[in-house]
Structures are given as C-alpha cells and as structure tokens.
N, C-alpha and C positions, 0 to 999 in steps of 0.2 A: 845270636840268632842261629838257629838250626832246622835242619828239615828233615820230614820223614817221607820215607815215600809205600805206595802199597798199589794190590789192586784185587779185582774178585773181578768172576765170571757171575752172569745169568744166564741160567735155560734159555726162557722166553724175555721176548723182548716185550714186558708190560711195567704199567709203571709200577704197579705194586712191588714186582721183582727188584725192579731197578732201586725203587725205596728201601725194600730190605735188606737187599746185599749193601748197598750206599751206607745206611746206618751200622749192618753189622759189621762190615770195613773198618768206619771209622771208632767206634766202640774198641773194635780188639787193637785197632794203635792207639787207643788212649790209654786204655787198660796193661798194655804190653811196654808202653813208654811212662807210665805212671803221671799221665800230662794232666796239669793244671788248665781247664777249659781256658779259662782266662788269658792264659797265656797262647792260645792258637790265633794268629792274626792274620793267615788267608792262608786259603786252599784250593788248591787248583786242581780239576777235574779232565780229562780226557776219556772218548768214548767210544768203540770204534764205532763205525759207518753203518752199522746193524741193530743200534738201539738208538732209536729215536721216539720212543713214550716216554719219556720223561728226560729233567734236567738232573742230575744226581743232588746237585746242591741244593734244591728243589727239599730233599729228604731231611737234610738235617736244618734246615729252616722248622721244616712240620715239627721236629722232634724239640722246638726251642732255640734253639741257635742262630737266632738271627742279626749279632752284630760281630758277625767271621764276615769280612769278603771273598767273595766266593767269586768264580769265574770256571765255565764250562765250555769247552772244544771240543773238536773232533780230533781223536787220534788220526795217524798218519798212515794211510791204506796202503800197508805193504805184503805181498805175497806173501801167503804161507803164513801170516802172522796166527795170533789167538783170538777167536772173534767172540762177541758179545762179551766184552771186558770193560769194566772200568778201571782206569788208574784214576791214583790220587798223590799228589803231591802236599805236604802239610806243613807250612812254616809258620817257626813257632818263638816266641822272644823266649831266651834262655841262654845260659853256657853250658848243655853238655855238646859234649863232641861229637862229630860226626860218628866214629867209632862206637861211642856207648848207645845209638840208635839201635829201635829194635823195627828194621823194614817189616810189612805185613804183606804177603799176598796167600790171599786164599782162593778154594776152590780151585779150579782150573787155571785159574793164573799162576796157583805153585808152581809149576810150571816153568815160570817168565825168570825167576830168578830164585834158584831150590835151596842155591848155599847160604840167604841171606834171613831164611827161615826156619833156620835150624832152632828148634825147641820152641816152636810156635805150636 
C-alpha cells in the first residue's frame, strides 16, 4: 500500500467549483502516478472552514466512482493558513515506494508544498 497526497484551491465557494477543481485534482494524480482506478481503495478529503457547498467526494461519485470509500473533514483552522483548499489524501493497494510518488497540488495550493511539484 502506498499513498499519494495533493490539494487545489477555489475561487468561490460553490459546488460546481468544489466539483471541478475535486475531479481536476484527482485526474492529474492519476494521470501523474499512472494509477490503475481499480486499485484506489479510499480517499480521504479535507476542506477548510470556508467551503461548505459541497462534499468533494460528492464529485468523483458523479463522475462514476462510486465503490472508493471516501470520507470528508474539516481541515484544521490555523492562522495564516491557505483558505478555500482542498486536500486529498489517496491510498492506494500497490508496491511503489513512497519515493516514486508524484504528490499534486495545484492552483494556489502550489504553494503548500513547491518542492514536491516539481515538473507537474
């Protein structure tokens, strides 16, 4: 088992936003890790305190994806943080390494972690 992690901003806090950026997130870590759907077996969501139209996991249910376990939170309200983000957490049955992981954060979350997105 291995995990990938990512996150993306929205503008607006609607759900359509929350949808898009939620699917484009997870599109470019599948696409970036060359993941076999099949093999994704829960994904865990966080959100800050500022988007509440929608659930993220909400999104990739619509797009087909409905036997991932999914589970959605509230990020952790700390000063100064990045607001209107999602993170995603994505564990996945496999043996690549931690190492051979390609983390994603896009938009404004580049941000949150610059050096793990190098050639994204």
């Amino acid at each position: 088992m291995y995990s990938i992690r990512g996150a993306i901003t929205v503008e607006r806090d609607t759900k359509e936003e929350v949808f898009t950026a939620t699917t484009e997130l997870f599109e470019k870590i599948v696409e970036e890790n060359n993941l076999n759907i099949k093999d994704v077996f829960t994904i865990i969501f966080t959100a800050t305190k500022d988007i509440k139209s929608a659930y993220p996991a909400e999104a990739l249910r619509n797009i087909g994806l409905k036997h991932i376990s999914y589970m959605c939170m509230q990020e952790m309200d700390v000063e100064n943080s990045l607001n209107k983000c999602i993170r995603i957490l994505v564990l996945v049955n496999g043996d690549k390494r931690q190492s051979e992981v390609k983390n994603v954060y896009l938009r404004e979350a580049i941000n949150l972690r610059p050096e793990l997105n190098e050639g994204i």
